[in-house]
PDB file of N, H, CA, C and O in Angstrom:
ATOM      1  N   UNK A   1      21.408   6.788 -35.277  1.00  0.00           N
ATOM      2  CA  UNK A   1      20.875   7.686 -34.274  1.00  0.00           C
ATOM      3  C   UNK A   1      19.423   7.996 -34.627  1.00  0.00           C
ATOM      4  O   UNK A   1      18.899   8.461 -35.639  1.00  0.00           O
ATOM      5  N   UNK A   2      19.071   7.687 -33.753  1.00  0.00           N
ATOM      6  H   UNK A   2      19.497   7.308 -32.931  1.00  0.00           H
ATOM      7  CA  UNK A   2      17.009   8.278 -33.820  1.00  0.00           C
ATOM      8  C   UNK A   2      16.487   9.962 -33.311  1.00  0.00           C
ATOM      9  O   UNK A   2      16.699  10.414 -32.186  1.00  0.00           O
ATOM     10  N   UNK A   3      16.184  10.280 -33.788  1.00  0.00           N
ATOM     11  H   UNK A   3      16.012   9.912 -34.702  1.00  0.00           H
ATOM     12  CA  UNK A   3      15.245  11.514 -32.897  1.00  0.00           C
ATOM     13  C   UNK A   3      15.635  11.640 -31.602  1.00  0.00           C
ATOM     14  O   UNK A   3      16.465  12.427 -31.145  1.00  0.00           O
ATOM     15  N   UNK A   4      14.790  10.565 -30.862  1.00  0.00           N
ATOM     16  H   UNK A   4      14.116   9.926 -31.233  1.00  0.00           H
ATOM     17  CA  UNK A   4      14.838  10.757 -29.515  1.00  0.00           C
ATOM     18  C   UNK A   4      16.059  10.589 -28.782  1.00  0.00           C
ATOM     19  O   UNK A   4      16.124  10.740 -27.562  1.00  0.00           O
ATOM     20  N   UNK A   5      16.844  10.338 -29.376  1.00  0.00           N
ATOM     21  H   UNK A   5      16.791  10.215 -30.367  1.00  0.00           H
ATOM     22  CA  UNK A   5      18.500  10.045 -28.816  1.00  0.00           C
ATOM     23  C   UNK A   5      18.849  11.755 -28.832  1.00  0.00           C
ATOM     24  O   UNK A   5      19.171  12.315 -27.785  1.00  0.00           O
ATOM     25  N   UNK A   6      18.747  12.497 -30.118  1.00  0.00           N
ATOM     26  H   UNK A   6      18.485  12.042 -30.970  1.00  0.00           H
ATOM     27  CA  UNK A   6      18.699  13.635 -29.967  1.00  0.00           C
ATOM     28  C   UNK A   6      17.990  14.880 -29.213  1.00  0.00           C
ATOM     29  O   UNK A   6      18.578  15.784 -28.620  1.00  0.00           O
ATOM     30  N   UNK A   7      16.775  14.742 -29.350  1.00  0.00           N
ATOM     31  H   UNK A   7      16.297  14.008 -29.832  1.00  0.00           H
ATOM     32  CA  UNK A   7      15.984  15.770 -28.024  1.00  0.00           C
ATOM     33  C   UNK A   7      15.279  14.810 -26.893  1.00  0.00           C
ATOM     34  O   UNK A   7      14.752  13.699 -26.937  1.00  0.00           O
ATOM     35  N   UNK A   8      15.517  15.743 -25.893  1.00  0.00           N
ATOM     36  H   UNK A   8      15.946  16.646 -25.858  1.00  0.00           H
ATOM     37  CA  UNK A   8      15.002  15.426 -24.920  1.00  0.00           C
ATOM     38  C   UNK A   8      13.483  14.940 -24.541  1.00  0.00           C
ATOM     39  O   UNK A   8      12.904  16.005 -24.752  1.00  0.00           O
ATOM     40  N   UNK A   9      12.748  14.292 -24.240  1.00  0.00           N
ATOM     41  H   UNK A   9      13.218  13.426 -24.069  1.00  0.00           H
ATOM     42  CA  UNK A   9      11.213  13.586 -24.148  1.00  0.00           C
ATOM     43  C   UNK A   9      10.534  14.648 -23.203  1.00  0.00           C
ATOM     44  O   UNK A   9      11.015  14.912 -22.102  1.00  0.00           O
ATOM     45  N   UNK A  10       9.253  15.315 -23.748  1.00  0.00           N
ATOM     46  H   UNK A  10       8.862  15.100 -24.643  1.00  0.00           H
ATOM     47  CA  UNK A  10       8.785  15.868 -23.238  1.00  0.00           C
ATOM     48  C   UNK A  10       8.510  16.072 -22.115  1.00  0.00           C
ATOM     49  O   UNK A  10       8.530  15.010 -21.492  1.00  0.00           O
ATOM     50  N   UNK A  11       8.143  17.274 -21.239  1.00  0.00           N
ATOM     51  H   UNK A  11       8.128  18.136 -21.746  1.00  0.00           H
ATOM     52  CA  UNK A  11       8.028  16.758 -19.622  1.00  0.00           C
ATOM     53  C   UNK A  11       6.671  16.341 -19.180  1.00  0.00           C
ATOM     54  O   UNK A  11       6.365  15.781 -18.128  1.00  0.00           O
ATOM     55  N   UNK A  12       5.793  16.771 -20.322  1.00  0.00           N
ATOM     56  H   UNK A  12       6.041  17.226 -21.177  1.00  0.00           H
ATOM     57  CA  UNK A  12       4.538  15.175 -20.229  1.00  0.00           C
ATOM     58  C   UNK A  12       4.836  14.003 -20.095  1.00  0.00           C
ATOM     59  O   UNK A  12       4.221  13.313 -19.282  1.00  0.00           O
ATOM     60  N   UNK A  13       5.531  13.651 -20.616  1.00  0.00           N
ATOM     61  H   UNK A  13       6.030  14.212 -21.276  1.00  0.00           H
ATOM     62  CA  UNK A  13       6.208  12.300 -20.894  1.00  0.00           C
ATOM     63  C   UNK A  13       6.943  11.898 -19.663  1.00  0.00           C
ATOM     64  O   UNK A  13       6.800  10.715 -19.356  1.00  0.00           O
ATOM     65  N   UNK A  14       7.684  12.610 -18.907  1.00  0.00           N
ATOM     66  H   UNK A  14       7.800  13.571 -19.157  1.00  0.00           H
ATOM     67  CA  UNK A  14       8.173  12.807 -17.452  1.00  0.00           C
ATOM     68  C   UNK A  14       6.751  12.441 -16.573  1.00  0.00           C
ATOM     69  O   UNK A  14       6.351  11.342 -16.190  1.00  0.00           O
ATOM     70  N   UNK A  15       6.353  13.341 -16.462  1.00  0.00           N
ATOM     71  H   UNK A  15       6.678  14.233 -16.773  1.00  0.00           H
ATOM     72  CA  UNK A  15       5.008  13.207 -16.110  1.00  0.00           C
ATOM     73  C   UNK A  15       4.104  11.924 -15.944  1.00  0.00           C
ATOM     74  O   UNK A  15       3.742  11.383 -14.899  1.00  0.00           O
ATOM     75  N   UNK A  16       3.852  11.603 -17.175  1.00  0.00           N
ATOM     76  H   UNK A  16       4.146  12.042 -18.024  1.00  0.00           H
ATOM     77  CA  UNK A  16       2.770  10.343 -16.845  1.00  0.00           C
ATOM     78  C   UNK A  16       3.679   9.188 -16.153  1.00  0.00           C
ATOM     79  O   UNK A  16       3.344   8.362 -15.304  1.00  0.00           O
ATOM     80  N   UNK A  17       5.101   9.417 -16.864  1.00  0.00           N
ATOM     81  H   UNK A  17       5.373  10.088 -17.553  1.00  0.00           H
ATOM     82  CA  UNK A  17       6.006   8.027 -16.075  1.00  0.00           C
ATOM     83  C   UNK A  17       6.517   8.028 -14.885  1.00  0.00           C
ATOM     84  O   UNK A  17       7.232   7.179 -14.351  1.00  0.00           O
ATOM     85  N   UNK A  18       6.066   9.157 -14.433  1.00  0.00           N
ATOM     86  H   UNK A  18       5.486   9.847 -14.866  1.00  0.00           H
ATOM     87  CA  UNK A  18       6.657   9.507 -12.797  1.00  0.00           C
ATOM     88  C   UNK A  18       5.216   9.026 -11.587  1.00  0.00           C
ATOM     89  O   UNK A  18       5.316   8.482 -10.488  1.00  0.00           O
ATOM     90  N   UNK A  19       3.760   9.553 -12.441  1.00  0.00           N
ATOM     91  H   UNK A  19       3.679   9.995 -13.334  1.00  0.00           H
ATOM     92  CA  UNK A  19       2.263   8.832 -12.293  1.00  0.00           C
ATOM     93  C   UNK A  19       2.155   7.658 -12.087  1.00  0.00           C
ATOM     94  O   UNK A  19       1.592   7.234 -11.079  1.00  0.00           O
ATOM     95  N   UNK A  20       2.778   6.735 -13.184  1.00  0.00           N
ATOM     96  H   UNK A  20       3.236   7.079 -14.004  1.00  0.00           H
ATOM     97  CA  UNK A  20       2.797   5.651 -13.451  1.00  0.00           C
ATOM     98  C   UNK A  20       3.200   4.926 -12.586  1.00  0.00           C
ATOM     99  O   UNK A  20       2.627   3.956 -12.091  1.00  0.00           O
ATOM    100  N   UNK A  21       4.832   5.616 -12.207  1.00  0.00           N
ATOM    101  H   UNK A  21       5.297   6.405 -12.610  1.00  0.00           H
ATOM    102  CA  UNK A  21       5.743   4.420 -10.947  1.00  0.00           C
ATOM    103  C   UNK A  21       4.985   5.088  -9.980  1.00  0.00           C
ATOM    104  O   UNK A  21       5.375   4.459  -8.997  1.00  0.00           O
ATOM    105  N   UNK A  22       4.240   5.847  -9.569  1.00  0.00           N
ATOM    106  H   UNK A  22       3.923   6.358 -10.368  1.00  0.00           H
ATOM    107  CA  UNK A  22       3.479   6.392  -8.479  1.00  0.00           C
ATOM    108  C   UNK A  22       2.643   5.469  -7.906  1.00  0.00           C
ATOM    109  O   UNK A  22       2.669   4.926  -6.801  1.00  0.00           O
ATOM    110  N   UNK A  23       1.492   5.331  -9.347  1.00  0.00           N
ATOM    111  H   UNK A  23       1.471   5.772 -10.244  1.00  0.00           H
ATOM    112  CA  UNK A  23       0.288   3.682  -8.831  1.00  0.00           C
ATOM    113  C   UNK A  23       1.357   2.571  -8.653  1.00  0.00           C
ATOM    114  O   UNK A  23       1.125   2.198  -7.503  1.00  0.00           O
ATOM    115  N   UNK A  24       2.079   2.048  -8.971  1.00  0.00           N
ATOM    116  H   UNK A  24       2.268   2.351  -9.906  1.00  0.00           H
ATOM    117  CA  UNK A  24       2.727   0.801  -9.013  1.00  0.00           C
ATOM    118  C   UNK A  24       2.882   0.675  -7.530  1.00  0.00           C
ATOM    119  O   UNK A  24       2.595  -0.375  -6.955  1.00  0.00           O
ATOM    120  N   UNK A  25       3.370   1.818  -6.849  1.00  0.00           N
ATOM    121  H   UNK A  25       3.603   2.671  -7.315  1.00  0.00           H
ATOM    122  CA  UNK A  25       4.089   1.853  -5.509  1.00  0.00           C
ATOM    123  C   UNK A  25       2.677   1.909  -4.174  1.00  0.00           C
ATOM    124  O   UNK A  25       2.730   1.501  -3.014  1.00  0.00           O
ATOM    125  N   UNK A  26       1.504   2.577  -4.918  1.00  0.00           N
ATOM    126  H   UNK A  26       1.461   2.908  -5.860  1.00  0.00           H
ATOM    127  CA  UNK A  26       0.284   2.400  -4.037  1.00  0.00           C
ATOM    128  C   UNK A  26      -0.044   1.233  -4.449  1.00  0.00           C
ATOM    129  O   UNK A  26       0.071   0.617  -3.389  1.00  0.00           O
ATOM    130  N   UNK A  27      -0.390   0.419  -5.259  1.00  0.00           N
ATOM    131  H   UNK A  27      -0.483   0.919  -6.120  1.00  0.00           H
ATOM    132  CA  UNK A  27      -0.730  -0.635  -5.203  1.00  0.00           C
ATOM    133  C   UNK A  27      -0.332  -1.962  -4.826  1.00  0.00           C
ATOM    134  O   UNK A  27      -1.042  -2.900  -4.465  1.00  0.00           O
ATOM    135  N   UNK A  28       1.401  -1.869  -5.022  1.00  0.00           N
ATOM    136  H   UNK A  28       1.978  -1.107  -5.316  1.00  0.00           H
ATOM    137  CA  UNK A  28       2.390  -2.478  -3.999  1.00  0.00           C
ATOM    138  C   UNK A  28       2.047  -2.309  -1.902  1.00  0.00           C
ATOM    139  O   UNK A  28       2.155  -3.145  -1.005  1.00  0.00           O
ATOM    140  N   UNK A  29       1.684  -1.030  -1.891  1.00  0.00           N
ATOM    141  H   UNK A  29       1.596  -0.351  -2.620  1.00  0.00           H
ATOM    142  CA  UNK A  29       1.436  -0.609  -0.700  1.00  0.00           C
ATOM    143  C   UNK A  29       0.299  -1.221  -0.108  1.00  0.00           C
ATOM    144  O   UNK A  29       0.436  -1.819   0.959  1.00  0.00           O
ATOM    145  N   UNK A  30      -1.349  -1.110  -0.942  1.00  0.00           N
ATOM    146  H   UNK A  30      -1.461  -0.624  -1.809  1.00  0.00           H
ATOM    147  CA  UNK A  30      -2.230  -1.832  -0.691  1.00  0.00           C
ATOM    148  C   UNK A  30      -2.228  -3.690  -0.708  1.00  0.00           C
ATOM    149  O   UNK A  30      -2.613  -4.546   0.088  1.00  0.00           O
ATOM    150  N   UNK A  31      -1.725  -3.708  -1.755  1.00  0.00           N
ATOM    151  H   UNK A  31      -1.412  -3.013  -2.401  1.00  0.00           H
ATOM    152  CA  UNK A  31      -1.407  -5.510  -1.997  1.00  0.00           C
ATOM    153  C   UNK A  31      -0.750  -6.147  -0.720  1.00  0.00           C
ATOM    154  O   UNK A  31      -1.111  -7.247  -0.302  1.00  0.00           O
ATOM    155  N   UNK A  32       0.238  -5.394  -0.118  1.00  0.00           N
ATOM    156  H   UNK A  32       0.531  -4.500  -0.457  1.00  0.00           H
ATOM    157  CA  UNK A  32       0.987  -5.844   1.018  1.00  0.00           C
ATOM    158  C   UNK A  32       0.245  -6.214   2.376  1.00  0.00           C
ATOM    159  O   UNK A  32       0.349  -7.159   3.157  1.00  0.00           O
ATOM    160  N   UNK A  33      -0.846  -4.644   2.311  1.00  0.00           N
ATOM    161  H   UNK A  33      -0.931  -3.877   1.676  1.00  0.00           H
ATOM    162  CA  UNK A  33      -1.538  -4.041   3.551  1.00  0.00           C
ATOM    163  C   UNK A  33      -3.060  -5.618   3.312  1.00  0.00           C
ATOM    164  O   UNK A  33      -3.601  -6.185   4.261  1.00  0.00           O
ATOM    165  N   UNK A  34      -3.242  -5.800   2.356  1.00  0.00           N
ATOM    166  H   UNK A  34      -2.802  -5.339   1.585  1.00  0.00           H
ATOM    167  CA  UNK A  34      -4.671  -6.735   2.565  1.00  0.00           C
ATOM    168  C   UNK A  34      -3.590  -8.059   2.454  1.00  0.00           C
ATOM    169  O   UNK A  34      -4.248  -9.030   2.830  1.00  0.00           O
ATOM    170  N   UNK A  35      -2.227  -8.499   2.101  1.00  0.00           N
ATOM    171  H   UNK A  35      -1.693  -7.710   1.796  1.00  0.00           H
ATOM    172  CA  UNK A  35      -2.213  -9.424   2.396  1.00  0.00           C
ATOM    173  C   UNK A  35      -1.301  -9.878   3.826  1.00  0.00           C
ATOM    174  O   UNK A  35      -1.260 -11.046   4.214  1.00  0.00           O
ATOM    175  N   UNK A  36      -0.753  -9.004   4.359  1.00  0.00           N
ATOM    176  H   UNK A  36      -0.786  -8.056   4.043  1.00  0.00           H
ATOM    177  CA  UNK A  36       0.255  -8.932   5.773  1.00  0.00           C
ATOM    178  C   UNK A  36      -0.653  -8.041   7.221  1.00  0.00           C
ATOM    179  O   UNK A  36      -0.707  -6.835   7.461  1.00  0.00           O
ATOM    180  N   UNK A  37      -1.170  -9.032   7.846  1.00  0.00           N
ATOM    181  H   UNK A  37      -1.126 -10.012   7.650  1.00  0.00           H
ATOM    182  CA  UNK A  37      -1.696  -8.430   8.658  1.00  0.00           C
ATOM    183  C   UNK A  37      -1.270  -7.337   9.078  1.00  0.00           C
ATOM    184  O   UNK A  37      -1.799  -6.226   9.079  1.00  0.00           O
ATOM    185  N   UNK A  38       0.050  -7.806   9.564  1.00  0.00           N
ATOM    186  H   UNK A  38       0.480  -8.709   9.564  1.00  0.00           H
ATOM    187  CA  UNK A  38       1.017  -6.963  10.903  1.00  0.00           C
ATOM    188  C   UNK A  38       1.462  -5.519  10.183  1.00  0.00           C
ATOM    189  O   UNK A  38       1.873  -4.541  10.807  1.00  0.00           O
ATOM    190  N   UNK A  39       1.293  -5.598   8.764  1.00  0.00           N
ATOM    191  H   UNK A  39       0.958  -6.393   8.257  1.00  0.00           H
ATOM    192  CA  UNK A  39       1.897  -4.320   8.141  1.00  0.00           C
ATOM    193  C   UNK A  39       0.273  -3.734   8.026  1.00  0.00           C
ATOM    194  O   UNK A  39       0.033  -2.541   8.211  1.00  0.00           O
ATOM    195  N   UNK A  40      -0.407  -4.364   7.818  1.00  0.00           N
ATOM    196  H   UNK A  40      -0.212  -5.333   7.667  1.00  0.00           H
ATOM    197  CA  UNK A  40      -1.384  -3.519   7.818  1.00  0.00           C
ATOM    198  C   UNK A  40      -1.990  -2.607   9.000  1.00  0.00           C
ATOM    199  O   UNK A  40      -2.427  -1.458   8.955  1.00  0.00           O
ATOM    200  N   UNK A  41      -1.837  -3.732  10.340  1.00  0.00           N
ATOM    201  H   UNK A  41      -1.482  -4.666  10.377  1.00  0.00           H
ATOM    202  CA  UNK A  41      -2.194  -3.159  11.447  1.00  0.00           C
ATOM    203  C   UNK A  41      -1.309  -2.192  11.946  1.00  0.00           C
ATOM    204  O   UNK A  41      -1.724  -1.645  12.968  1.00  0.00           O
ATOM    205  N   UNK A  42      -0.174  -1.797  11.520  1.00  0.00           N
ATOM    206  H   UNK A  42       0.162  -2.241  10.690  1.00  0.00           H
ATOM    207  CA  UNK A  42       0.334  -0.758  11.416  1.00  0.00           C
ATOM    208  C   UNK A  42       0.573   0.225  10.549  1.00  0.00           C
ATOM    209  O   UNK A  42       1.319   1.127  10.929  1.00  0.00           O
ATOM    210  N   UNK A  43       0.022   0.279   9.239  1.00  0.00           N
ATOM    211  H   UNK A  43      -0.583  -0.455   8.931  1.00  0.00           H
ATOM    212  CA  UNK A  43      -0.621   1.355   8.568  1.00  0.00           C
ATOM    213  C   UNK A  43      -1.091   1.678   9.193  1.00  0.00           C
ATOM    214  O   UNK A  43      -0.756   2.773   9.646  1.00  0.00           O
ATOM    215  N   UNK A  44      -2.256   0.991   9.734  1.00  0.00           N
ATOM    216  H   UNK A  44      -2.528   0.101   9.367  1.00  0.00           H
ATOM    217  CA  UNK A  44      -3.700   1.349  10.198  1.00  0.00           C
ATOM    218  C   UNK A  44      -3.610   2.488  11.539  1.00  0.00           C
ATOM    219  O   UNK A  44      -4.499   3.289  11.830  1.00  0.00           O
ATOM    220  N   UNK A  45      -2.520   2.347  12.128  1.00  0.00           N
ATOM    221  H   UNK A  45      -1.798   1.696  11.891  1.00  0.00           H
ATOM    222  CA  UNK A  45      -2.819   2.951  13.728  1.00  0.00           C
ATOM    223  C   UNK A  45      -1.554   3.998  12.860  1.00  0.00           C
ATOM    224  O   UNK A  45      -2.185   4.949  12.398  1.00  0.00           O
ATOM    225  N   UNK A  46      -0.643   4.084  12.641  1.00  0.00           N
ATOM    226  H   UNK A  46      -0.130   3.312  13.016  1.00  0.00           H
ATOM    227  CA  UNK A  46       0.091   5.009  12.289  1.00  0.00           C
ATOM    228  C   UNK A  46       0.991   4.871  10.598  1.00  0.00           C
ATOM    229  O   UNK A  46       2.060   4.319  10.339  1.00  0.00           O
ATOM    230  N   UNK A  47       0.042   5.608   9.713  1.00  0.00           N
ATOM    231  H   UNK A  47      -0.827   6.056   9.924  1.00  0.00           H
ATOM    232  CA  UNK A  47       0.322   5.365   8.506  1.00  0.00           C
ATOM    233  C   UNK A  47       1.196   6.474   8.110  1.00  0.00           C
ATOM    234  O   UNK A  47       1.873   6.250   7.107  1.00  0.00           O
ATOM    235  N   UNK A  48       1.386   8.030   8.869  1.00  0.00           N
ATOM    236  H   UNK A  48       0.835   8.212   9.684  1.00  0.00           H
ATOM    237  CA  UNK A  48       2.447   8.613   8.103  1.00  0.00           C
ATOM    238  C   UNK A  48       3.964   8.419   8.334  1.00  0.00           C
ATOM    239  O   UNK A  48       4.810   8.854   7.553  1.00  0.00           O
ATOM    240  N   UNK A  49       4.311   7.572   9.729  1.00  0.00           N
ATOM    241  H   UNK A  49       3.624   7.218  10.364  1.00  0.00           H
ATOM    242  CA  UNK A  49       5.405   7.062   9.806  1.00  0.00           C
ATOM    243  C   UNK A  49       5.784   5.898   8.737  1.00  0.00           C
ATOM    244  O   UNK A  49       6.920   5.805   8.273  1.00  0.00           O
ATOM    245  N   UNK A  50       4.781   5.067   8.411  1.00  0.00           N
ATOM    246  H   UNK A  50       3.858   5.143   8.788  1.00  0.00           H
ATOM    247  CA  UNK A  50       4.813   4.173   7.421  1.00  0.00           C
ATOM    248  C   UNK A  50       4.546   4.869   5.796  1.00  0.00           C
ATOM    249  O   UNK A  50       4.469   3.945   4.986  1.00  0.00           O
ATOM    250  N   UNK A  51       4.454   5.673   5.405  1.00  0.00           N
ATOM    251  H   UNK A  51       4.517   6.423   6.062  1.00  0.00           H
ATOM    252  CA  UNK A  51       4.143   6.459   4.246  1.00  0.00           C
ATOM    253  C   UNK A  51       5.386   7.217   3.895  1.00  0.00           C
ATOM    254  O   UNK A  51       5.715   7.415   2.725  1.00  0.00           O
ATOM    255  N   UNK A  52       6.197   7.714   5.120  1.00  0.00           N
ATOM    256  H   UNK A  52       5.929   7.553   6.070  1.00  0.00           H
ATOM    257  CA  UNK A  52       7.354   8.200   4.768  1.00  0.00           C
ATOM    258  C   UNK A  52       8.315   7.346   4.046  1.00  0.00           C
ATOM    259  O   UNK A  52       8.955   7.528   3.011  1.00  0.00           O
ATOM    260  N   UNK A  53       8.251   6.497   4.764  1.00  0.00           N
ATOM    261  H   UNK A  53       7.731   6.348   5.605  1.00  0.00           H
ATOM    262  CA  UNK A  53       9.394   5.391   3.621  1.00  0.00           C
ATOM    263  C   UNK A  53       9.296   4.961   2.537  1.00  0.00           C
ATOM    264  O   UNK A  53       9.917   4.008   2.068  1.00  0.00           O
ATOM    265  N   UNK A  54       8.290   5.797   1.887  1.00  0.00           N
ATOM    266  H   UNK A  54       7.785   6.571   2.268  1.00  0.00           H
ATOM    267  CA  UNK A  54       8.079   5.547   0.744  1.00  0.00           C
ATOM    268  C   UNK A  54       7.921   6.826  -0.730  1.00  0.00           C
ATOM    269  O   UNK A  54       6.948   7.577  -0.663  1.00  0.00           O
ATOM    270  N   UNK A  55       8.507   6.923  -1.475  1.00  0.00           N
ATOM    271  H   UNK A  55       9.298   6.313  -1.530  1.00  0.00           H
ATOM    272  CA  UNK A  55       8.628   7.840  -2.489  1.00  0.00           C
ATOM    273  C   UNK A  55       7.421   8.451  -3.269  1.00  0.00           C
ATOM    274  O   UNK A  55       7.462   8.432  -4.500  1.00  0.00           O
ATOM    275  N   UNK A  56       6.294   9.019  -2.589  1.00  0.00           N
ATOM    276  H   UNK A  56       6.261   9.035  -1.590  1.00  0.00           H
ATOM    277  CA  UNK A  56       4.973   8.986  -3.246  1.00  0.00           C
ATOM    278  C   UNK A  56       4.736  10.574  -2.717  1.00  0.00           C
ATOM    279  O   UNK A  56       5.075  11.254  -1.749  1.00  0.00           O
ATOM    280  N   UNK A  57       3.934  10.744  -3.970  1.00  0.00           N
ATOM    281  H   UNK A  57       3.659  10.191  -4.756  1.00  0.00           H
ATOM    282  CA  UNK A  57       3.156  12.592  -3.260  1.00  0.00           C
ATOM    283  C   UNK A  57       2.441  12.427  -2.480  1.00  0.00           C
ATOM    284  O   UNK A  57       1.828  11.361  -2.429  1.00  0.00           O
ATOM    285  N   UNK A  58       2.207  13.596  -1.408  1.00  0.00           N
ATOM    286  H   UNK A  58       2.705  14.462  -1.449  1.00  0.00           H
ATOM    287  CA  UNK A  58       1.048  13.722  -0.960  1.00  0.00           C
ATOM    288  C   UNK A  58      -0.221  13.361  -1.111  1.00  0.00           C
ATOM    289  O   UNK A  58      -0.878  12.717  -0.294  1.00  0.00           O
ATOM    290  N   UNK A  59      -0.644  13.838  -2.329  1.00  0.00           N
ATOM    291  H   UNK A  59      -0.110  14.361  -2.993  1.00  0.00           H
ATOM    292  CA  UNK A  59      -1.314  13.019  -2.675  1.00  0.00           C
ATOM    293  C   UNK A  59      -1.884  11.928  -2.861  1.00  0.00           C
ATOM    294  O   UNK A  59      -3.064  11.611  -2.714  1.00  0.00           O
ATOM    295  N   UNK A  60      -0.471  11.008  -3.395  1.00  0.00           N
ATOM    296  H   UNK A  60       0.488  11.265  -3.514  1.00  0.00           H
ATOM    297  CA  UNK A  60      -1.035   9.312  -3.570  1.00  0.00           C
ATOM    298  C   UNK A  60      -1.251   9.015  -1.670  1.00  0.00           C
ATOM    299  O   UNK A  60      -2.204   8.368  -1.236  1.00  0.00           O
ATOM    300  N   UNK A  61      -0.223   9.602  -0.811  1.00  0.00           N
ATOM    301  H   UNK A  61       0.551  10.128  -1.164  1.00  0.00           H
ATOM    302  CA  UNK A  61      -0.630   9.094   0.600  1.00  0.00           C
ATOM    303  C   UNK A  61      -2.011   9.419   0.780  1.00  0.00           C
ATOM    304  O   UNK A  61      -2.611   8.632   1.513  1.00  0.00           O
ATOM    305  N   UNK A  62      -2.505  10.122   0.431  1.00  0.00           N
ATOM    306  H   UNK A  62      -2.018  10.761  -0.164  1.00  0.00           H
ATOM    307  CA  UNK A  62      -4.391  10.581   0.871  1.00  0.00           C
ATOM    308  C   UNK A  62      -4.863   9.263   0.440  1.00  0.00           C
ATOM    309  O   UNK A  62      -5.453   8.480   1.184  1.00  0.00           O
ATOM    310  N   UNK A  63      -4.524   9.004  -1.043  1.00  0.00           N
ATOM    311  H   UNK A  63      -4.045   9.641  -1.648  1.00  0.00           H
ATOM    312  CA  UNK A  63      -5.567   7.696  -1.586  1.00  0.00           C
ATOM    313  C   UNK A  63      -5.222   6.294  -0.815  1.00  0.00           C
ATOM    314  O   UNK A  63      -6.117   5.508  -0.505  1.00  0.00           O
ATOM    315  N   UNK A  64      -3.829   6.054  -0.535  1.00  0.00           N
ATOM    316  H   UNK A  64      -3.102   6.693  -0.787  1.00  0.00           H
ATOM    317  CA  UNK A  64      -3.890   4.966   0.742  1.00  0.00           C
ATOM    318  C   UNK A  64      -4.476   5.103   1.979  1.00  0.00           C
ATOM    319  O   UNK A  64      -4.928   4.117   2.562  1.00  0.00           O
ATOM    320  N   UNK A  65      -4.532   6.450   2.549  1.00  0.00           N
ATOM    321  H   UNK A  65      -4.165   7.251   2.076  1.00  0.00           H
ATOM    322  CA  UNK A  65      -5.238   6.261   3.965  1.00  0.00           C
ATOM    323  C   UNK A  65      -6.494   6.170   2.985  1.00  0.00           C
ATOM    324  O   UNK A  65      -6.809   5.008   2.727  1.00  0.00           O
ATOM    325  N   UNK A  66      -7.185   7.044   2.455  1.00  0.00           N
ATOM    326  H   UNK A  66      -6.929   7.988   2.665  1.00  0.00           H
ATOM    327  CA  UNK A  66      -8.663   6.560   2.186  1.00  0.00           C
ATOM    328  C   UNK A  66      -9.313   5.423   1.710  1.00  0.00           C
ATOM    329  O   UNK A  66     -10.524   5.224   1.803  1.00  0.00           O
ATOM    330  N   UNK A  67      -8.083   4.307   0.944  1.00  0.00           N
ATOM    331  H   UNK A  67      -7.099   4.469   0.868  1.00  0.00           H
ATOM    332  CA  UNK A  67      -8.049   3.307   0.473  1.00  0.00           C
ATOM    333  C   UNK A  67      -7.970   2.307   2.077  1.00  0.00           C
ATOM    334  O   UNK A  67      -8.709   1.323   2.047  1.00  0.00           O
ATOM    335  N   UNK A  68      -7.495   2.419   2.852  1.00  0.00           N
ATOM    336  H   UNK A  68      -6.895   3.219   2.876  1.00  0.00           H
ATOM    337  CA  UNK A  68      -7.076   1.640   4.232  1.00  0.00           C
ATOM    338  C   UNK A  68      -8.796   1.653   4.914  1.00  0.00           C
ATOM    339  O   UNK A  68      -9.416   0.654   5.280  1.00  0.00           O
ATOM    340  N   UNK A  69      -9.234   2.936   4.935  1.00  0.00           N
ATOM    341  H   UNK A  69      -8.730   3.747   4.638  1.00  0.00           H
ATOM    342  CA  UNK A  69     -10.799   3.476   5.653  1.00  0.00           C
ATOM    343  C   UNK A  69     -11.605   2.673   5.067  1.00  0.00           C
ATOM    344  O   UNK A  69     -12.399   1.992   5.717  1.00  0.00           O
ATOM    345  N   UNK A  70     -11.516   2.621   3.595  1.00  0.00           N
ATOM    346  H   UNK A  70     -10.871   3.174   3.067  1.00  0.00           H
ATOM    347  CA  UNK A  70     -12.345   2.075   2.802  1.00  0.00           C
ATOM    348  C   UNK A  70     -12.849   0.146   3.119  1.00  0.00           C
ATOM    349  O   UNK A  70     -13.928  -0.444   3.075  1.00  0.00           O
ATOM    350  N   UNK A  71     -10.943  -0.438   3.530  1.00  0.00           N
ATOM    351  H   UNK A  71     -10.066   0.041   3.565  1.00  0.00           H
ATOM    352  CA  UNK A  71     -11.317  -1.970   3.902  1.00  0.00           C
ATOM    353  C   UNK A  71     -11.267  -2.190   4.976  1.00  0.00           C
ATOM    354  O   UNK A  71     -11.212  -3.356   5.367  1.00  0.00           O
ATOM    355  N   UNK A  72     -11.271  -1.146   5.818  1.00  0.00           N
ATOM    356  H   UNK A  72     -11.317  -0.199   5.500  1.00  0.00           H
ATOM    357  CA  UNK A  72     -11.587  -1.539   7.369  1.00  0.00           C
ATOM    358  C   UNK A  72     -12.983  -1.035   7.608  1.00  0.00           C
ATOM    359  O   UNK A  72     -13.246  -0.856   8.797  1.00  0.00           O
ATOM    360  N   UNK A  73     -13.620  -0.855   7.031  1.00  0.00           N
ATOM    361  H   UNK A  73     -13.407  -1.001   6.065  1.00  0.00           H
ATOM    362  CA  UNK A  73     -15.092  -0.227   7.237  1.00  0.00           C
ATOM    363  C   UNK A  73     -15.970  -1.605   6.992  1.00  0.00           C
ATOM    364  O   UNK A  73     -17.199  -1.575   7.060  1.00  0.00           O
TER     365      UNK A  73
END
């Protein structure tokens, strides 16, 4: 038995790994959007119906629409 089998991992530690699968899932989101037109062109006209289906804060949705503004400009 180790340590960590015994106490619980900090909730920093929660934290950055909850961050972590956060970018994975925007960058999955963007990767899709520059390479699938049709998903993109529907981000594009209505992205919080398309944002809901997906497990991300508020937050990370701001950095995809501003990330979307950014390659359609």
């Amino acid at each position: 038995m180790c340590i960590k089998d015994i106490y619980a991992p900090p909730l920093r530690c929660f934290y950055l790994a909850s961050r972590h699968k956060e970018a994975e899932i925007i960058s999955e989101i963007l990767l899709k959007a520059a390479s699938e037109p049709e998903f993109r062109n529907i981000l594009i006209k209505n992205p919080t119906s398309v944002l809901e289906q997906y497990d991300v804060s508020p937050e990370a949705k701001l950095i995809i629409q501003k990330s979307l503004k950014d390659l359609t400009q």
